[in-house]
N, CA, C and O atoms as a Tinker XYZ file with bonds, in Angstrom:
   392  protein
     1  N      0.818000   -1.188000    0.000000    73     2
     2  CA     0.000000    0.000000    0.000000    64     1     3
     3  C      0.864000    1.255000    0.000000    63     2     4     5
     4  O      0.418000    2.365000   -0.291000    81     3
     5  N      2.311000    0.979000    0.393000    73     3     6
     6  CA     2.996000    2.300000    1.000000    64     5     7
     7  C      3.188000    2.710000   -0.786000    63     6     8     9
     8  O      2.838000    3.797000   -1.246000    81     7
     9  N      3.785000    1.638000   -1.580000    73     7    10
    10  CA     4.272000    1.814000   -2.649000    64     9    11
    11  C      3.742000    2.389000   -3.485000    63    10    12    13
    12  O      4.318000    3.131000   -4.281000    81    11
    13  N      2.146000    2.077000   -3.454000    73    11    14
    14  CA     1.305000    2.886000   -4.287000    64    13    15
    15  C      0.666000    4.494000   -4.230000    63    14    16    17
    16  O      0.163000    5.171000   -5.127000    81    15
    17  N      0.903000    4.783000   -2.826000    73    15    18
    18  CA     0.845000    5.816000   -1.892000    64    17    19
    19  C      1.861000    6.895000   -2.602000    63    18    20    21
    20  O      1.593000    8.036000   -2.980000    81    19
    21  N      3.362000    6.042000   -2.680000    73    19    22
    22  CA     4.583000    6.870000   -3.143000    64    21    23
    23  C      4.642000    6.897000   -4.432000    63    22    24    25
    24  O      5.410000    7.592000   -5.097000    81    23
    25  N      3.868000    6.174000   -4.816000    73    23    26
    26  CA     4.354000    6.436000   -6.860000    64    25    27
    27  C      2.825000    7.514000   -7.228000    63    26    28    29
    28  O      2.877000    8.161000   -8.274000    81    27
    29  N      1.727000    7.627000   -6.467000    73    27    30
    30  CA     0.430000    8.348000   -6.819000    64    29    31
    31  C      1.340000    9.833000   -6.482000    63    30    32    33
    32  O      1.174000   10.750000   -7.286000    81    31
    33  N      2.411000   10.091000   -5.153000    73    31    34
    34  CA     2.611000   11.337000   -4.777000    64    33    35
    35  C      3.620000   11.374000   -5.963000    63    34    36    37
    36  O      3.567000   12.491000   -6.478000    81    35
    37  N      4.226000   10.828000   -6.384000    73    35    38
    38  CA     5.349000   11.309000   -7.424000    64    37    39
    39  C      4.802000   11.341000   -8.757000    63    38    40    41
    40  O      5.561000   11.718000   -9.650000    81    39
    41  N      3.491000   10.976000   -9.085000    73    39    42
    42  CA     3.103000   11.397000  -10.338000    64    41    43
    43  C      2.426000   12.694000  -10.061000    63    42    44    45
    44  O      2.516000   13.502000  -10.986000    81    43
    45  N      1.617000   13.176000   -8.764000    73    43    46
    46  CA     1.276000   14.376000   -8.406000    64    45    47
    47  C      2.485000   15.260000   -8.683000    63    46    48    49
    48  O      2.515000   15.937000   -9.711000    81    47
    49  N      3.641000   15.280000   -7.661000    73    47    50
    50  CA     5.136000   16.129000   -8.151000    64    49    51
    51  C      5.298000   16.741000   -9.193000    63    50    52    53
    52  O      5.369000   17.956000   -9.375000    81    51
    53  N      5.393000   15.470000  -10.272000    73    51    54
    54  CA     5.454000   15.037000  -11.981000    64    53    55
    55  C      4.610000   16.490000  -12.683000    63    54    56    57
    56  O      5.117000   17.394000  -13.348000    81    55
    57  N      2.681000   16.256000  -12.115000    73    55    58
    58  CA     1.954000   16.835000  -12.703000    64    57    59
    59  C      1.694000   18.384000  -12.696000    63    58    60    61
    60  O      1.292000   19.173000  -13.551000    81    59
    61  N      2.142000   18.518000  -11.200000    73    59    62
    62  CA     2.159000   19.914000  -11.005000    64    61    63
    63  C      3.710000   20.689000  -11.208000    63    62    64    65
    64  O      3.532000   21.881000  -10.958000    81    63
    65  N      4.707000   20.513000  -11.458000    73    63    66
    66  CA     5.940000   21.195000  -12.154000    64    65    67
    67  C      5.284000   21.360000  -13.908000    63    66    68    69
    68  O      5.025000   20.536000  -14.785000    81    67
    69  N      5.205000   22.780000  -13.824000    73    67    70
    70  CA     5.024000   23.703000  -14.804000    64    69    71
    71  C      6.155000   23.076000  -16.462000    63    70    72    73
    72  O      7.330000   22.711000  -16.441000    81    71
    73  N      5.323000   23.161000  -17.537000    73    71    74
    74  CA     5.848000   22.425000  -18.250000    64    73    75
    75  C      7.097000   23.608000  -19.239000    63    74    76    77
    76  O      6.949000   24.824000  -19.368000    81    75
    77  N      8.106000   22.872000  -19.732000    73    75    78
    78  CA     9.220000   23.483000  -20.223000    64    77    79
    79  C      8.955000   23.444000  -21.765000    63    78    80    81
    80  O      8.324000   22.694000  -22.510000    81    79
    81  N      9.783000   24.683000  -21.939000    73    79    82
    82  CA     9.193000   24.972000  -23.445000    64    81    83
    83  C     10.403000   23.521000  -24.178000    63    82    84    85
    84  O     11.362000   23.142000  -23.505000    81    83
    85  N     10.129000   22.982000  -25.421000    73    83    86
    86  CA    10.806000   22.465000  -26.251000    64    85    87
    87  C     12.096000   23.405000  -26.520000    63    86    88    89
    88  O     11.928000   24.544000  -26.954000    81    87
    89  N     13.547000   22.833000  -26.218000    73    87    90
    90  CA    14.676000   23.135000  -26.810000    64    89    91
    91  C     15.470000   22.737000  -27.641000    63    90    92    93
    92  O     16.158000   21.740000  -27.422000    81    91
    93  N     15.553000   23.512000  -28.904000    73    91    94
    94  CA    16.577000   22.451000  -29.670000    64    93    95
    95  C     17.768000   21.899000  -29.261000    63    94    96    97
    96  O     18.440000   22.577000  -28.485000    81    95
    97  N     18.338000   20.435000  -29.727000    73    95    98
    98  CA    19.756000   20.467000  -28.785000    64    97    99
    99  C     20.997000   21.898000  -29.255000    63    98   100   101
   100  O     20.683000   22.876000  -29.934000    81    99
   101  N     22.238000   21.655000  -28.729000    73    99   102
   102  CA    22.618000   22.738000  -29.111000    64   101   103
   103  C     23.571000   22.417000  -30.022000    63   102   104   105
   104  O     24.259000   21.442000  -29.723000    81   103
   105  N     23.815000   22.981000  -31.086000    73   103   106
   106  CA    24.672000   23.440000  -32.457000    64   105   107
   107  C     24.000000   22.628000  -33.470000    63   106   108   109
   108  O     24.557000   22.343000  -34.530000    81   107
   109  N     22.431000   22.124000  -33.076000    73   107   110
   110  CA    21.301000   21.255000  -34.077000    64   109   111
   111  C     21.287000   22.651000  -35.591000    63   110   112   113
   112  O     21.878000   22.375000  -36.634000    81   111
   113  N     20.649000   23.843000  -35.455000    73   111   114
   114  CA    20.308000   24.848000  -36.048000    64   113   115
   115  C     21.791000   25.073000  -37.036000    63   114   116   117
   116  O     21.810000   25.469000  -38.202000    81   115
   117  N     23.120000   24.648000  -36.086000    73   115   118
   118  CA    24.309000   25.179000  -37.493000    64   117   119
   119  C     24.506000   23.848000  -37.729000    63   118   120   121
   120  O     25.268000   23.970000  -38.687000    81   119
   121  N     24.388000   22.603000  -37.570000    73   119   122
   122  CA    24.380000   21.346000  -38.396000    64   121   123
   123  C     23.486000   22.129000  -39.573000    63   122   124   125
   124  O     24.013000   22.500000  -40.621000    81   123
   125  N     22.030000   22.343000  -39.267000    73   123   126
   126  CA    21.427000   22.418000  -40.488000    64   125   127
   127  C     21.661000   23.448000  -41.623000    63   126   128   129
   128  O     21.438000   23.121000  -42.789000    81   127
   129  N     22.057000   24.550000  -41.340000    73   127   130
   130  CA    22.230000   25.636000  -41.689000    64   129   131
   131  C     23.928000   24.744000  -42.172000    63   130   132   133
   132  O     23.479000   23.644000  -41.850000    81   131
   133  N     24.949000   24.505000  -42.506000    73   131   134
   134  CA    26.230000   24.127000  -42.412000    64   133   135
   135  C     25.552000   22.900000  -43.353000    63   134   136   137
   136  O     25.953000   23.199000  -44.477000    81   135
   137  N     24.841000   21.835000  -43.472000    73   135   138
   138  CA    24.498000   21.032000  -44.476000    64   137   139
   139  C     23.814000   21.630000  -45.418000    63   138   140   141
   140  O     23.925000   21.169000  -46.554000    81   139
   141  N     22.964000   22.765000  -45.201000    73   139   142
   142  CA    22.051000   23.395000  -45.940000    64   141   143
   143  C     23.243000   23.926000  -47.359000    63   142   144   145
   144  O     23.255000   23.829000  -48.586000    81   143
   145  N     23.953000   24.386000  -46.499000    73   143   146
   146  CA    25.112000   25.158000  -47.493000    64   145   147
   147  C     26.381000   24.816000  -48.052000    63   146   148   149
   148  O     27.296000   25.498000  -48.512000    81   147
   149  N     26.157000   23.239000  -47.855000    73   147   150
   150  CA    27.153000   22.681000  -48.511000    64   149   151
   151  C     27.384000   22.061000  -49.537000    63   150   152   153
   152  O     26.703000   21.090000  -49.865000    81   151
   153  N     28.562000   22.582000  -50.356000    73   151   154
   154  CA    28.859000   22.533000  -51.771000    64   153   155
   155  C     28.977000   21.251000  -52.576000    63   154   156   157
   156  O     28.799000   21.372000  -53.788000    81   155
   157  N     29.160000   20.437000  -52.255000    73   155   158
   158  CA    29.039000   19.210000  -52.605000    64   157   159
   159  C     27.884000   18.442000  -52.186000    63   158   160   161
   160  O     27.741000   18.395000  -50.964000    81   159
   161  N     27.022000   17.828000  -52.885000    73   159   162
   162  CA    25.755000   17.566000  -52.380000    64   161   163
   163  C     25.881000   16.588000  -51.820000    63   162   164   165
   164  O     26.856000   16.027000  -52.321000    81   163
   165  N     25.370000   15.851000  -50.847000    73   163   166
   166  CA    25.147000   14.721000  -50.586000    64   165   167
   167  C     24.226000   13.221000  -51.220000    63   166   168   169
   168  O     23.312000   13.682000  -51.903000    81   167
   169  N     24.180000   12.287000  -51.228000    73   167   170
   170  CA    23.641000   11.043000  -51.512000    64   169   171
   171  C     22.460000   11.265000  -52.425000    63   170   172   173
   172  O     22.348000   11.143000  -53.645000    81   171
   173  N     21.403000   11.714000  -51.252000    73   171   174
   174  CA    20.304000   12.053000  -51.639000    64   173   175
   175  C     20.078000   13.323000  -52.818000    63   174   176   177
   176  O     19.190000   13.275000  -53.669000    81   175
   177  N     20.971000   14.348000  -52.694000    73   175   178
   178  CA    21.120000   15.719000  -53.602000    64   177   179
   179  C     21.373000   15.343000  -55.188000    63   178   180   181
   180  O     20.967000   15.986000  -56.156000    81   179
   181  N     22.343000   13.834000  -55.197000    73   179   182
   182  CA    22.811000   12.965000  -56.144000    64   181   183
   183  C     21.691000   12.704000  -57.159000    63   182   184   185
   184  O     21.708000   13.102000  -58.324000    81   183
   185  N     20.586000   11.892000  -56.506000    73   183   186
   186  CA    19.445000   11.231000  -56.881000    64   185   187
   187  C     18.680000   12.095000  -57.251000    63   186   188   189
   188  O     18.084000   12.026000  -58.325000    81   187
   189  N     18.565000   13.050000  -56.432000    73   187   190
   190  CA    17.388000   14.689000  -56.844000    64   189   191
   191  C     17.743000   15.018000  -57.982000    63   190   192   193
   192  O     16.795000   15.116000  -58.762000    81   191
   193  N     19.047000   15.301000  -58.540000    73   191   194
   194  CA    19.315000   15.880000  -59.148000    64   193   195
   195  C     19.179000   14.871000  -60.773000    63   194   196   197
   196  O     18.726000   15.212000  -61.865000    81   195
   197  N     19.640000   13.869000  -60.423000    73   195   198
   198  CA    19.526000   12.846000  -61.468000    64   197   199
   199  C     18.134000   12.458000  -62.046000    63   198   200   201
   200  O     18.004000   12.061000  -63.203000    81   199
   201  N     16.946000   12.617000  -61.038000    73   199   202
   202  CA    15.651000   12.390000  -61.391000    64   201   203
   203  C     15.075000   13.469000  -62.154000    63   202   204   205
   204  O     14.375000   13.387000  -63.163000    81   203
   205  N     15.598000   14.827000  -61.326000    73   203   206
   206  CA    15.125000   16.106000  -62.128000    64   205   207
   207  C     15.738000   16.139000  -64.260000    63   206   208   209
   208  O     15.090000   16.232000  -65.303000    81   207
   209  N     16.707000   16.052000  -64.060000    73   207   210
   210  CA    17.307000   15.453000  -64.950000    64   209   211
   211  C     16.692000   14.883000  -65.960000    63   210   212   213
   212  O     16.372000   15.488000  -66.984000    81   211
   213  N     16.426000   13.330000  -65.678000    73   211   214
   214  CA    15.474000   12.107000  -66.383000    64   213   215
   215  C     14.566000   12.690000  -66.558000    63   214   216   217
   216  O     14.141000   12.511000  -67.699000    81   215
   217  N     13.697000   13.690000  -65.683000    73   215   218
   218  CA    12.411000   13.802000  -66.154000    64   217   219
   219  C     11.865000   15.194000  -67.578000    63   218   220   221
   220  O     10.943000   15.332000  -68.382000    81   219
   221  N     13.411000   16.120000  -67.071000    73   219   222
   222  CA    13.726000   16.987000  -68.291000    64   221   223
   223  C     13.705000   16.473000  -69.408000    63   222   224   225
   224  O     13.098000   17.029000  -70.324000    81   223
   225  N     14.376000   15.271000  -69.592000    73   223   226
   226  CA    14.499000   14.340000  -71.171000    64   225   227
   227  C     13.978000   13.701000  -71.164000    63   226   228   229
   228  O     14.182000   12.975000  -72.137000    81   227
   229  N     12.924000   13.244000  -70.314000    73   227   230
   230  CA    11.524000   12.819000  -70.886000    64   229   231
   231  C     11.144000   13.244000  -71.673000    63   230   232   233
   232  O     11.302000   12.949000  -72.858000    81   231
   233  N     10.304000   14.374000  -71.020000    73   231   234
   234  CA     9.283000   15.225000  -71.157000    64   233   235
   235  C      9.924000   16.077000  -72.408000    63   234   236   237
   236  O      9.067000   16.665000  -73.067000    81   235
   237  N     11.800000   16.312000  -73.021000    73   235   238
   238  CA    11.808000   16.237000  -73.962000    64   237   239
   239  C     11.456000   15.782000  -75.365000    63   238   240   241
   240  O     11.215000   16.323000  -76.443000    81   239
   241  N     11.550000   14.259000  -74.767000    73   239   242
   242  CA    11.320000   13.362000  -76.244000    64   241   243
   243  C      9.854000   13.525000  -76.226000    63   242   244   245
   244  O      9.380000   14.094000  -77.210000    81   243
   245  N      8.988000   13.112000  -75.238000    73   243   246
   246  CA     7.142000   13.078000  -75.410000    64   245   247
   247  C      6.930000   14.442000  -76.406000    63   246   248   249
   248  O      6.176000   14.438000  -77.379000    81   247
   249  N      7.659000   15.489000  -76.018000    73   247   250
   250  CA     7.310000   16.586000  -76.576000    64   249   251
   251  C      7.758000   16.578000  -78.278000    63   250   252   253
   252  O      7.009000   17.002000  -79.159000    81   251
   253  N      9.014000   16.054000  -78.504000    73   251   254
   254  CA     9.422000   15.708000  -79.969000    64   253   255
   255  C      8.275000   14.611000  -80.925000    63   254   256   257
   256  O      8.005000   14.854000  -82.101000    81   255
   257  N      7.712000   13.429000  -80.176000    73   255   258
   258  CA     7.400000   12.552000  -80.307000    64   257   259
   259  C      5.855000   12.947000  -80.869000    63   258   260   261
   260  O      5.360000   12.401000  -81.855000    81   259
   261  N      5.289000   13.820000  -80.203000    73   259   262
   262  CA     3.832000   14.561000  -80.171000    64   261   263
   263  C      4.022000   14.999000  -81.006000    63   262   264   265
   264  O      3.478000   14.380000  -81.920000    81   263
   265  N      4.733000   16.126000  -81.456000    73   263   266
   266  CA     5.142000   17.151000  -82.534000    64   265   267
   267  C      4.914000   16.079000  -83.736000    63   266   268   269
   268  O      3.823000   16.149000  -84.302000    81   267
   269  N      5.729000   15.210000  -84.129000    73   267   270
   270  CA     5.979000   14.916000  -85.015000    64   269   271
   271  C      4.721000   13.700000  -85.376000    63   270   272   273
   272  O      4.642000   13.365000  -86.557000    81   271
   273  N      3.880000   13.136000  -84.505000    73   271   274
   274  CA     2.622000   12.486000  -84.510000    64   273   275
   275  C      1.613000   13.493000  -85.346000    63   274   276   277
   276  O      0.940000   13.275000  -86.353000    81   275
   277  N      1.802000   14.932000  -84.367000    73   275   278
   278  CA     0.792000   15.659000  -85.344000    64   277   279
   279  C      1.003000   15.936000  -86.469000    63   278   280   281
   280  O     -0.024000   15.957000  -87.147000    81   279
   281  N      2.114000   16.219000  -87.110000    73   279   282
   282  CA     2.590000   16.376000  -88.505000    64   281   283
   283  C      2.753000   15.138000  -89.501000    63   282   284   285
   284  O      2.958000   15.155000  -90.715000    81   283
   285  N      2.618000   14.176000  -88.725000    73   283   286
   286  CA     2.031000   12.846000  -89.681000    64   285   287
   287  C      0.479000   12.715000  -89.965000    63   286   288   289
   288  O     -0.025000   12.118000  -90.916000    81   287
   289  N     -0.249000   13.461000  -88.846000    73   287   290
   290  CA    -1.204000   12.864000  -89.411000    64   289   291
   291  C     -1.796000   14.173000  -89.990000    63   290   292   293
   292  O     -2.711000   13.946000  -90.781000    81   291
   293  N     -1.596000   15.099000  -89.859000    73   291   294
   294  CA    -1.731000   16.217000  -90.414000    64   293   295
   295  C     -1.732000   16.698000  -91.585000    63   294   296   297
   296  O     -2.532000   17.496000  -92.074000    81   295
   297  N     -0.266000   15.913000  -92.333000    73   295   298
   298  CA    -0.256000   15.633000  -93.871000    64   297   299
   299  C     -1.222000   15.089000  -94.400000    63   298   300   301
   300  O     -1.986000   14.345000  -93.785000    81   299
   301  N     -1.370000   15.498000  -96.109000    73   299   302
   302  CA    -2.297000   14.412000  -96.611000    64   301   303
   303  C     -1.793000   13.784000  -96.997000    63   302   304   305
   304  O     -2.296000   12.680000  -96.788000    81   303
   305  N     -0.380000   13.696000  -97.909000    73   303   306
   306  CA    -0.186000   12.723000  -98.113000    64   305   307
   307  C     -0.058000   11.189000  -97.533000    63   306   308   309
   308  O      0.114000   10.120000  -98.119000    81   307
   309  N     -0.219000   11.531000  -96.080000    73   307   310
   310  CA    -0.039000   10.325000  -95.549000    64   309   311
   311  C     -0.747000    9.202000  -95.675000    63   310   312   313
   312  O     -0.278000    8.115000  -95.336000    81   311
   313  N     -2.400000    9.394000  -96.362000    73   311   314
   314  CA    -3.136000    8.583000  -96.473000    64   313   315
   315  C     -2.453000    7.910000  -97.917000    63   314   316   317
   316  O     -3.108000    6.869000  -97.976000    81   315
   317  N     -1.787000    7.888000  -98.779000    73   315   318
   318  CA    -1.526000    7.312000  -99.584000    64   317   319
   319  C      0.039000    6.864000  -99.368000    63   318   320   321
   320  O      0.228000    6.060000 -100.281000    81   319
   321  N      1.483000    7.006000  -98.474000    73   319   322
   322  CA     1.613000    5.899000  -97.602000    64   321   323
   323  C      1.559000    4.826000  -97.086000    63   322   324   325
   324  O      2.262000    3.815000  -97.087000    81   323
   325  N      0.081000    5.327000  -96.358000    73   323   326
   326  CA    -0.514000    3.908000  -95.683000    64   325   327
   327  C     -0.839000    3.019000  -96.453000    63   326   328   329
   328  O     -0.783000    1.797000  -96.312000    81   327
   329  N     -1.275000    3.794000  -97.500000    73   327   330
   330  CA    -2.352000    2.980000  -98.483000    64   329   331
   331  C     -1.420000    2.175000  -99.228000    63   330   332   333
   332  O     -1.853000    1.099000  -99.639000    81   331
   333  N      0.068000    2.556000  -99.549000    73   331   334
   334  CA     1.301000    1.664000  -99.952000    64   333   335
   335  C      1.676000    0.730000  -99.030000    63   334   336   337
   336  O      1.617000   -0.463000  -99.326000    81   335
   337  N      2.121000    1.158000  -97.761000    73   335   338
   338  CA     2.424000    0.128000  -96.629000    64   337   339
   339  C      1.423000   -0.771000  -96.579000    63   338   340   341
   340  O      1.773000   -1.948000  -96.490000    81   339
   341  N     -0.061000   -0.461000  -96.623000    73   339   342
   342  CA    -0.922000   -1.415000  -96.694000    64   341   343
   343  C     -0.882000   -2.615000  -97.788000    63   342   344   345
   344  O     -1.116000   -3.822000  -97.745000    81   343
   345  N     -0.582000   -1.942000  -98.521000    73   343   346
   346  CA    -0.948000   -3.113000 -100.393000    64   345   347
   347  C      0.566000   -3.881000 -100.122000    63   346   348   349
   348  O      0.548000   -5.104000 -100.260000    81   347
   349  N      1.777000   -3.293000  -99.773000    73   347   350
   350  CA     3.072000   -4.109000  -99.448000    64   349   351
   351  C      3.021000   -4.748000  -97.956000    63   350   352   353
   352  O      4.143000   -5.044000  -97.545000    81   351
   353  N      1.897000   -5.038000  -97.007000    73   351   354
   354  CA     2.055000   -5.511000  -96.457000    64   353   355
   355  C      0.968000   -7.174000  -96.568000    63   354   356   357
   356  O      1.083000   -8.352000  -96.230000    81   355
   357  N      0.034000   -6.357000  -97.205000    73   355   358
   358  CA    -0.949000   -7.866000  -97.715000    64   357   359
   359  C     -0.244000   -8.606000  -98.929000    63   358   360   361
   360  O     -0.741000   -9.632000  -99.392000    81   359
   361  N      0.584000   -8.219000  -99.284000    73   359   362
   362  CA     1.279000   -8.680000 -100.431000    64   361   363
   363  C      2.351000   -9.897000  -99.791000    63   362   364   365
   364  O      2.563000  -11.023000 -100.240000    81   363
   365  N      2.869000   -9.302000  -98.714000    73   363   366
   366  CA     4.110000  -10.065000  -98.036000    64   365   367
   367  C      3.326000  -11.320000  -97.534000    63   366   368   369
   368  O      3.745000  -12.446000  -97.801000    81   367
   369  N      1.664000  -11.036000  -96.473000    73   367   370
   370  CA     1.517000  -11.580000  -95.718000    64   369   371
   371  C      0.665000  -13.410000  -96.729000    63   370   372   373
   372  O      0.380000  -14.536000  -96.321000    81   371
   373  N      0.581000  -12.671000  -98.163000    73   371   374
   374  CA     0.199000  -13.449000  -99.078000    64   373   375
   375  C      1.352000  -14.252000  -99.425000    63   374   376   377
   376  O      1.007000  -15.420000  -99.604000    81   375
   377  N      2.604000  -14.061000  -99.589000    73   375   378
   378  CA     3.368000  -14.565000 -100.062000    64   377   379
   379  C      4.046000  -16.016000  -98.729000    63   378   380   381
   380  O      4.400000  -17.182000  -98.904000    81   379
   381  N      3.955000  -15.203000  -97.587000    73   379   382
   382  CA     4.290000  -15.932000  -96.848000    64   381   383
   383  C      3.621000  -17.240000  -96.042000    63   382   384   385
   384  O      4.073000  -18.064000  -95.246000    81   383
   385  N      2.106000  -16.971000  -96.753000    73   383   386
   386  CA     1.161000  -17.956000  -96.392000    64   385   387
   387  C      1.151000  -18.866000  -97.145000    63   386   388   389
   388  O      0.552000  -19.861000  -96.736000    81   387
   389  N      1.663000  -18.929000  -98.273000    73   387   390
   390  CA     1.731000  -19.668000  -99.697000    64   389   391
   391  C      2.988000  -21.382000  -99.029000    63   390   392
   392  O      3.314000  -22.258000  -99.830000    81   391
């Protein structure tokens, strides 16, 4: 009984000491500030940079790739083209069924 007596008064103690503001530890703020500004990137800065990258020359080629989709079909001549690729392709697929 005594024990429970003494751990109820020490969580009272506990509850009534006024609470402390959050402190950063100390030289946390120039770690960050000191990585923030450092010239050589790290690991992760590596990968950022490499993805940003990849996604520049993506979004290059989609953009070449589009361009040049619309200007195929855009032409007229293209329907007569097809209309060749077509007759040389039933032609092949005749020959090869033979």
């Amino acid at each position: 009984m005594k024990d429970r007596d003494e751990l109820w008064q020490r969580l009272f103690r506990a509850a009534r000491q006024p609470e402390t503001a959050p402190v950063i530890p100390f030289g946390f703020a120039t770690r960050v500030l000191a990585l923030a500004r450092e010239e050589t990137p790290n690991g992760s800065g590596v990968i950022a940079l490499f993805a940003r990258r990849a996604t520049t020359i993506a979004l290059a080629v989609i953009a070449c790739a589009a361009a040049g989709l619309y200007r195929t079909s855009a032409s007229e001549t293209n329907w007569e083209v097809t209309n060749e690729y077509g007759i040389a392709d039933s032609a092949i697929q005749n020959n090869l069924s033979e």
